[in-house]
C-alpha positions in Angstrom: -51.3 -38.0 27.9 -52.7 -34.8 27.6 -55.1 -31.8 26.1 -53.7 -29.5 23.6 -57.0 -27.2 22.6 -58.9 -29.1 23.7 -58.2 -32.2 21.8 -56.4 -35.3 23.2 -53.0 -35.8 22.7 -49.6 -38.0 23.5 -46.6 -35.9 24.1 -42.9 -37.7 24.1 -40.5 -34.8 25.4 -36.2 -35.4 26.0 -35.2 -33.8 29.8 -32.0 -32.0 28.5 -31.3 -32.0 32.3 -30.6 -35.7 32.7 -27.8 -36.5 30.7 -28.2 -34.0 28.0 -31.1 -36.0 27.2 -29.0 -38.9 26.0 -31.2 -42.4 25.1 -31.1 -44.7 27.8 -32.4 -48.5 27.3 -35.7 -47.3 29.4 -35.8 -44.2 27.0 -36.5 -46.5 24.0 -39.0 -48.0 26.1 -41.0 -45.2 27.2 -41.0 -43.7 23.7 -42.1 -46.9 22.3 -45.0 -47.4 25.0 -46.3 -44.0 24.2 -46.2 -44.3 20.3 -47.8 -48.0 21.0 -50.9 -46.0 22.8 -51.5 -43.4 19.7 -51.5 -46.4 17.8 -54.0 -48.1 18.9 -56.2 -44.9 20.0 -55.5 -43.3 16.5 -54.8 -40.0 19.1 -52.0 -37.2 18.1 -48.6 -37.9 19.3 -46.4 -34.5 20.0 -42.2 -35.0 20.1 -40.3 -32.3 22.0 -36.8 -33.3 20.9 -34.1 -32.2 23.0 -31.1 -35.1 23.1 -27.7 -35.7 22.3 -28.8 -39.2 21.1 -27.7 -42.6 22.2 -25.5 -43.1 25.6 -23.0 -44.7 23.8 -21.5 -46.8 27.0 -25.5 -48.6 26.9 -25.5 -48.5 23.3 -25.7 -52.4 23.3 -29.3 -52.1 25.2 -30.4 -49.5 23.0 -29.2 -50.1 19.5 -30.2 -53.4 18.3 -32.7 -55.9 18.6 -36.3 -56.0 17.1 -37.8 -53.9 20.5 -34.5 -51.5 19.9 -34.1 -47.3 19.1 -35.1 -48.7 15.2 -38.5 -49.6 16.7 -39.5 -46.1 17.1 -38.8 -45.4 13.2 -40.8 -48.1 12.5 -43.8 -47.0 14.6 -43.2 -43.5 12.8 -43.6 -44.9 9.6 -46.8 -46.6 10.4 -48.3 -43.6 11.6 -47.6 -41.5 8.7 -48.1 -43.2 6.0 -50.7 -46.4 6.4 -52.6 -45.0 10.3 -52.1 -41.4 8.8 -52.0 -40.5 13.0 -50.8 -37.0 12.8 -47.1 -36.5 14.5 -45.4 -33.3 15.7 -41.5 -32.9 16.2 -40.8 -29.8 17.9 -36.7 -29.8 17.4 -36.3 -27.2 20.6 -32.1 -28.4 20.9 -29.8 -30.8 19.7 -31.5 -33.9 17.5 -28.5 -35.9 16.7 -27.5 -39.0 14.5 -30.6 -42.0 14.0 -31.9 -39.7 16.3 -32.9 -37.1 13.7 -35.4 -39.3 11.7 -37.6 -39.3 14.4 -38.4 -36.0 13.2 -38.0 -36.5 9.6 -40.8 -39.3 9.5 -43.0 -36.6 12.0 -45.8 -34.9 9.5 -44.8 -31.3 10.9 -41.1 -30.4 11.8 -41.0 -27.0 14.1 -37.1 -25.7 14.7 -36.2 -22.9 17.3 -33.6 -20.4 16.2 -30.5 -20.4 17.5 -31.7 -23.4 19.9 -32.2 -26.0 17.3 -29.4 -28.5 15.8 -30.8 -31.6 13.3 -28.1 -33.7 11.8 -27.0 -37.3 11.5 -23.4 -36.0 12.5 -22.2 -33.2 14.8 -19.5 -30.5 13.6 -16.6 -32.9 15.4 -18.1 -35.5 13.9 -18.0 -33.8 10.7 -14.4 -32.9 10.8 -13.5 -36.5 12.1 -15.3 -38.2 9.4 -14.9 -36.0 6.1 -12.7 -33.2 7.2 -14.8 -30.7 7.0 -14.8 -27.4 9.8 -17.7 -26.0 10.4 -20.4 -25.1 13.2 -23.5 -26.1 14.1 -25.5 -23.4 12.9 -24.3 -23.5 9.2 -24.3 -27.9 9.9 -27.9 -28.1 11.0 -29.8 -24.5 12.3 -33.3 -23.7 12.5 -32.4 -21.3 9.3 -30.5 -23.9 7.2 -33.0 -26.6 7.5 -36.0 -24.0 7.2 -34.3 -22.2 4.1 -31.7 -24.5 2.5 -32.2 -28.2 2.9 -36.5 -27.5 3.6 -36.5 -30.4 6.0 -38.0 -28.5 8.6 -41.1 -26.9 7.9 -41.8 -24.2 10.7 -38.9 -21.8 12.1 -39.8 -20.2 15.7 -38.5 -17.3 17.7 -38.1 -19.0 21.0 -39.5 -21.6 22.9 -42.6 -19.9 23.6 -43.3 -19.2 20.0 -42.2 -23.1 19.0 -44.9 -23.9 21.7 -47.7 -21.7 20.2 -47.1 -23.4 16.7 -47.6 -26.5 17.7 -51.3 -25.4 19.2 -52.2 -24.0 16.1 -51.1 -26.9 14.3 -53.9 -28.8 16.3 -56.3 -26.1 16.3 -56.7 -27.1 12.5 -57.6 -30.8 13.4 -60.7 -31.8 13.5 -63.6 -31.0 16.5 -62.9 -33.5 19.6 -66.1 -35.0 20.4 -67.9 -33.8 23.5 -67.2 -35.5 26.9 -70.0 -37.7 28.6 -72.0 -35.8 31.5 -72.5 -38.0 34.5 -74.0 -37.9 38.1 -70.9 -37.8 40.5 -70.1 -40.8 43.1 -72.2 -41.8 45.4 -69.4 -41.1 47.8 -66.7 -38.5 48.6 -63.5 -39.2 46.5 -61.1 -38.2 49.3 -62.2 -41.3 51.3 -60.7 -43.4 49.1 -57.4 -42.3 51.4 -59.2 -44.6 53.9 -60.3 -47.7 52.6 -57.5 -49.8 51.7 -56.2 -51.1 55.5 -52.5 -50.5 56.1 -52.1 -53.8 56.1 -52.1 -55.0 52.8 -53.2 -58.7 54.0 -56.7 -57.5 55.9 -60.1 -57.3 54.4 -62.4 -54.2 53.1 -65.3 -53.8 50.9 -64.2 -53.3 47.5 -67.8 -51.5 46.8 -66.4 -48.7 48.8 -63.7 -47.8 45.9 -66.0 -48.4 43.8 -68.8 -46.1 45.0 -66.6 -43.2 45.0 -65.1 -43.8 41.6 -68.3 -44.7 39.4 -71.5 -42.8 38.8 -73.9 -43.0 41.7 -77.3 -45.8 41.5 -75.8 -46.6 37.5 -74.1 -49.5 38.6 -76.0 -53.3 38.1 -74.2 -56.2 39.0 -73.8 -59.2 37.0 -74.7 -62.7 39.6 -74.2 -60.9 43.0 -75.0 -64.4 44.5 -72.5 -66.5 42.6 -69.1 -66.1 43.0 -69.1 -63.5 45.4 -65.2 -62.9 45.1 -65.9 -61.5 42.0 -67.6 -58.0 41.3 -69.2 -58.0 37.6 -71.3 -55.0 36.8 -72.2 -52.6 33.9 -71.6 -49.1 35.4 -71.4 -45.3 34.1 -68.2 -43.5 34.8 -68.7 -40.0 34.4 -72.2 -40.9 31.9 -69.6 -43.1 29.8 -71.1 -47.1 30.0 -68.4 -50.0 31.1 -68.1 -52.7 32.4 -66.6 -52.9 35.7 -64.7 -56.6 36.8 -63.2 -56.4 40.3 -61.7 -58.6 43.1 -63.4 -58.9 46.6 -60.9 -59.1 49.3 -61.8 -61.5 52.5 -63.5 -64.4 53.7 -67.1 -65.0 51.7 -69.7 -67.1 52.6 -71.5 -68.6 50.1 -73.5 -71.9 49.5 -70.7 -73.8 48.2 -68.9 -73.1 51.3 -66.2 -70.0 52.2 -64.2 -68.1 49.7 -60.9 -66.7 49.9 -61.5 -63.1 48.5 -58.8 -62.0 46.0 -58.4 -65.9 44.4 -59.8 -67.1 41.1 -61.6 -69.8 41.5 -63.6 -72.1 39.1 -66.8 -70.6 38.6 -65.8 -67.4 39.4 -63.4 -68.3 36.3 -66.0 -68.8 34.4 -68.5 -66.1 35.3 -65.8 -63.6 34.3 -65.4 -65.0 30.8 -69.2 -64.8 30.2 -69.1 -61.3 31.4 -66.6 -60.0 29.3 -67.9 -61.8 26.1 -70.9 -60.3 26.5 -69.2 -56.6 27.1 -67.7 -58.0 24.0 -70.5 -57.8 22.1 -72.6 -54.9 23.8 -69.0 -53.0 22.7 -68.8 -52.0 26.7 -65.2 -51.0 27.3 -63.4 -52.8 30.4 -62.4 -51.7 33.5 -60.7 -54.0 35.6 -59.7 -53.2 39.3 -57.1 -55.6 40.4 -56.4 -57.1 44.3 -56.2 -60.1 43.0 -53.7 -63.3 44.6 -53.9 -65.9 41.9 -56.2 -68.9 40.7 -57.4 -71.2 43.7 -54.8 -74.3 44.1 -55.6 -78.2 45.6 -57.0 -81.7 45.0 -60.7 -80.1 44.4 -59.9 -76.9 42.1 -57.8 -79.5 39.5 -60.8 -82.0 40.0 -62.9 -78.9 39.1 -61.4 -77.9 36.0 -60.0 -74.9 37.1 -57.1 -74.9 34.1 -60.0 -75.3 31.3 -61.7 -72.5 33.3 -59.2 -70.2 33.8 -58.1 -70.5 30.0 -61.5 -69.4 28.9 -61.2 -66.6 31.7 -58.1 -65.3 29.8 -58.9 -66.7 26.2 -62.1 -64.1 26.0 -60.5 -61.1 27.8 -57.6 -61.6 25.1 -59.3 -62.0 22.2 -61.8 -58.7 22.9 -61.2 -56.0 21.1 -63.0 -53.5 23.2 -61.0 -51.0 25.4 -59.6 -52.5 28.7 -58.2 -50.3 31.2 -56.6 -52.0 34.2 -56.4 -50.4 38.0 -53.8 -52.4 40.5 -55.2 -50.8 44.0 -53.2 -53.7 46.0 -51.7 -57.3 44.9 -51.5 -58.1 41.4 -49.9 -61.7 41.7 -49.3 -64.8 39.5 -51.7 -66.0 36.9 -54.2 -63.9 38.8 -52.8 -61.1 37.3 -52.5 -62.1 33.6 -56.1 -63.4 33.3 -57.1 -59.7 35.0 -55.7 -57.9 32.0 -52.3 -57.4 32.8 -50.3 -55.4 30.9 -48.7 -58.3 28.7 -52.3 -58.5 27.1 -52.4 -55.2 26.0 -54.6 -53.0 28.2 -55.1 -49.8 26.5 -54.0 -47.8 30.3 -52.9 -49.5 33.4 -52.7 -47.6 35.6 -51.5 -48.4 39.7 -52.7 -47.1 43.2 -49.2 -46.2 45.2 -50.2 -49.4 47.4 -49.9 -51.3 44.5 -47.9 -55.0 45.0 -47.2 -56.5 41.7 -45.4 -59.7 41.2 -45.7 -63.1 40.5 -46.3 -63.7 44.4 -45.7 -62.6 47.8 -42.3 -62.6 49.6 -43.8 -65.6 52.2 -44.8 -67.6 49.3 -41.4 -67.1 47.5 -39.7 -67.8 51.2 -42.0 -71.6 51.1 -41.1 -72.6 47.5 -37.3 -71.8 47.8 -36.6 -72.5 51.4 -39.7 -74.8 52.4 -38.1 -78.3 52.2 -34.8 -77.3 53.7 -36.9 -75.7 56.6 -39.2 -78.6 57.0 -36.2 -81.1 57.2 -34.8 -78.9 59.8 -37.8 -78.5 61.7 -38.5 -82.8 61.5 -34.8 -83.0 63.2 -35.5 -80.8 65.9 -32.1 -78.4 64.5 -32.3 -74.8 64.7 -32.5 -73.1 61.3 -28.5 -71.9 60.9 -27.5 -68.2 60.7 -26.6 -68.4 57.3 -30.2 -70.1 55.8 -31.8 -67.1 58.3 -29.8 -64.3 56.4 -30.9 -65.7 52.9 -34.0 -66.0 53.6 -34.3 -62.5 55.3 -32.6 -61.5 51.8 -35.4 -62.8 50.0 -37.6 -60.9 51.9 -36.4 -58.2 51.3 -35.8 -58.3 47.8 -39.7 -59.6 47.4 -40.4 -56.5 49.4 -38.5 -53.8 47.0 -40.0 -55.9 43.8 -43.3 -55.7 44.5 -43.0 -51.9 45.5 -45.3 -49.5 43.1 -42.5 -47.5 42.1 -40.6 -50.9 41.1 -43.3 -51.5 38.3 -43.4 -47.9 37.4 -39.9 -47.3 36.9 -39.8 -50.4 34.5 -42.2 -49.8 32.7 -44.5 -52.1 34.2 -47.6 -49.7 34.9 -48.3 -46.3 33.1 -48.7 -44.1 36.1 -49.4 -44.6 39.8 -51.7 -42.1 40.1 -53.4 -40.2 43.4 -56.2 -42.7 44.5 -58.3 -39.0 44.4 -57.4 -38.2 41.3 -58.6 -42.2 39.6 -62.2 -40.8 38.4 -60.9 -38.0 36.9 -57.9 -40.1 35.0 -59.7 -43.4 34.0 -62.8 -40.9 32.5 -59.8 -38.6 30.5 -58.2 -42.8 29.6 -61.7 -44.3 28.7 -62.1 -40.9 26.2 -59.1 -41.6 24.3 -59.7 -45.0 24.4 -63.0 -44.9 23.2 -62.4 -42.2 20.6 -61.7 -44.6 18.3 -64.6 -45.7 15.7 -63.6 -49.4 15.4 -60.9 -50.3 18.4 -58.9 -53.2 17.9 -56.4 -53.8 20.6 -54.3 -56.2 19.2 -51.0 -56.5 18.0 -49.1 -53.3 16.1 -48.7 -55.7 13.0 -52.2 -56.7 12.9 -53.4 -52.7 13.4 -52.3 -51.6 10.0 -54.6 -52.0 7.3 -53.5 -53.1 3.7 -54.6 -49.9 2.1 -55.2 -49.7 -2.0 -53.7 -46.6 -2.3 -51.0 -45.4 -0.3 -50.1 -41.5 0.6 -47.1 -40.9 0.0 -46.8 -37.5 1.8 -45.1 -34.6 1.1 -41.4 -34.9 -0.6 -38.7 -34.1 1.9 
């Protein structure tokens, strides 16, 4: 995500340097993740092709299935003739096989001379197939498809040139609207180095992130005395208004008793839903900061209601359609996580802290429901717990330990970015922009984005 004069904009681009820029499974992915936020942002999406195409020993991951490399053709299609999203394919090397109708069904096709190949079949291809000799210039060249077949509209110099082109192909897009002016954070961003404890377990004030991410004396929060564990408030983030939904870490005292910070419980369940519904329908995009362990467990939260609750908790943040941007500054764990916009509801960002620990639950926990009974039936006998049950369960740990790592999520898939926890302000202003740039924002499904339209463009003939 990006500027390109000034104007927002997604940019997909091949690394020719990793395997010639051959598709992996997580390529598809990626691609389909960024198309998936131009979508629903109605924001510009540039394509830097540079691939050999599929890596044919992982075709089976790539090729078929409904979320497969046909996916992407189909979000092309939806941009370009029913969203009307404008797309950019700079061809800047090799575009090869089903590969090459990811430009084809772009708005703008830009080739580099004596760079740029576009075919659905290379020259040995070619000669395997039909017998034919010849090489890739004549095949598929900037010149051919700019002169001869006209399925390329633009033929540049060099790189630098193909570059230019594609700027003043969004200078001619319309005026981007003026970013919000805001007071800065009542505290120094750099401290937010400082407030998360090393150990991820222990306690700290979750108004200190908060005061050096949002606007300074703008914030007002929603029931401060009722359900503590649970920060509501409307806030300005860089003059922009949102609402602001965040997990308290620690013990809380509050009439009711203590609190475990970082657990859903009942009311706190409850006060969430009413706080988003009415975000809902003051249109107050959503940011929600996530530490969050899961819902509360035991005789008294079932007595309570705590499943009814905590389905109207997710029920309304599913079902708004304003912007939701998530933040994972530490755990991000079981149910917890869904009901805090996790990404399997859509978020329109999420974006993590490097400290970041998301998974359905800690390593401990994990250790207790696999191993718990065997270790209390060993502990009731008075037996040692054997070398081999220590070495599994040591395993475990471990393998809860490189799961819920940041970079685990990230490299999956899982979050957008892990971002610089001094950088966040500056990131979830430039995401709530594009988010918000949209007149009527409807974060639902793809299918349910495109609108039956009377009359259909049909484009320009190929």
């Amino acid at each position: 995500l990006a500027r390109i004069e000034g104007r927002p904009a997604v940019i997909v681009a091949n690394d020719a340097t990793v395997k010639a820029g051959a598709w992996w499974p997580e390529t598809i992915t990626k691609i389909l993740r960024a198309q998936e936020i131009a979508i629903r942002n109605r924001v510009p999406i540039v394509y830097l092709v540079d691939s050999a195409g599929v890596n044919l020993p992982l075709q089976d991951g790539i090729f078929p299935g409904q979320y497969g490399a046909a996916r992407i053709f189909y979000y092309n299609s939806l941009m370009r003739r029913r969203l009307h999203i404008p797309q950019i394919a700079a061809v800047m090397g090799p575009c090869i096989a089903g590969g090459a109708y990811l430009p084809a069904l772009s708005d703008v096709i830009i080739m580099v001379e004596n760079t740029s190949f576009m075919g659905l079949g290379g020259p040995n291809l070619v000669k395997g197939a039909v017998g034919q000799v010849t090489d890739a210039e004549t095949l598929g060249g900037a010149k051919m498809h700019t002169t001869i077949s006209g399925v390329a509209h633009y033929r540049a110099a060099d790189d630098a040139a193909c570059l230019n082109a594609i700027r003043q192909q969004f200078q001619q897009m319309p005026e981007p609207p003026r970013p919000h002016q805001g007071s800065a954070p009542r505290l120094d961003e750099n401290g937010l180095y400082d407030v998360l404890p090393a150990e991820h377990r222990l306690p700290y004030r979750m108004e200190d992130v908060l005061d050096r991410i949002l606007d300074r004396d703008d914030s007002l929060e929603f029931q401060p005395d009722h359900a503590p564990e649970f920060f509501c408030a409307t806030a300005r983030l860089n003059g922009r208004n949102i609402g602001v939904i965040a997990n308290r870490r620690g013990f809380l005292k509050t009439p009711s008793g203590p609190r475990v910070g970082g657990i859903v419980y009942t009311e706190s369940a409850r006060k969430v839903a009413y706080f988003v519904e009415n975000a809902e329908r003051h249109r107050l995009p959503l940011l929600y900061v996530q530490d969050v362990s899961g819902f509360m467990v035991g005789v008294e939260a079932e007595t309570d209601g705590i499943i009814r609750a905590g389905a109207g908790m997710v029920e309304s943040m599913a079902c708004a359609s304003v912007p939701k941007i998530i933040l994972t500054v530490n755990h991000a764990s079981g149910a917890g996580y869904y009901a805090m916009a996790g990404q399997g509801f859509d978020p329109a960002f999420a974006f993590s802290w490097p400290s970041a620990r998301i998974g359905v639950m800690e390593g401990d926990s994990a250790i207790q429901a696999i191993y718990g009974p065997e270790l209390d039936k060993l502990k009731t006998a008075g037996k040692p717990v054997p070398a081999e049950l220590q070495q599994k369960i040591e395993r475990t740990r471990a393998d809860y330990e490189r799961w819920l790592d940041a970079r685990f999520a990230a490299a999956r898939g899982h979050c957008d970015a892990i971002i610089d926890p001094k950088d966040t302000r500056r990131v979830l202003d430039f995401a709530f922009e594009v988010a918000c740039a949209n007149e009527t924002p409807e974060h639902l499904p793809i299918e349910l984005l495109t609108p039956d339209l009377e009359e259909t463009s049909h484009g320009v003939t190929r």
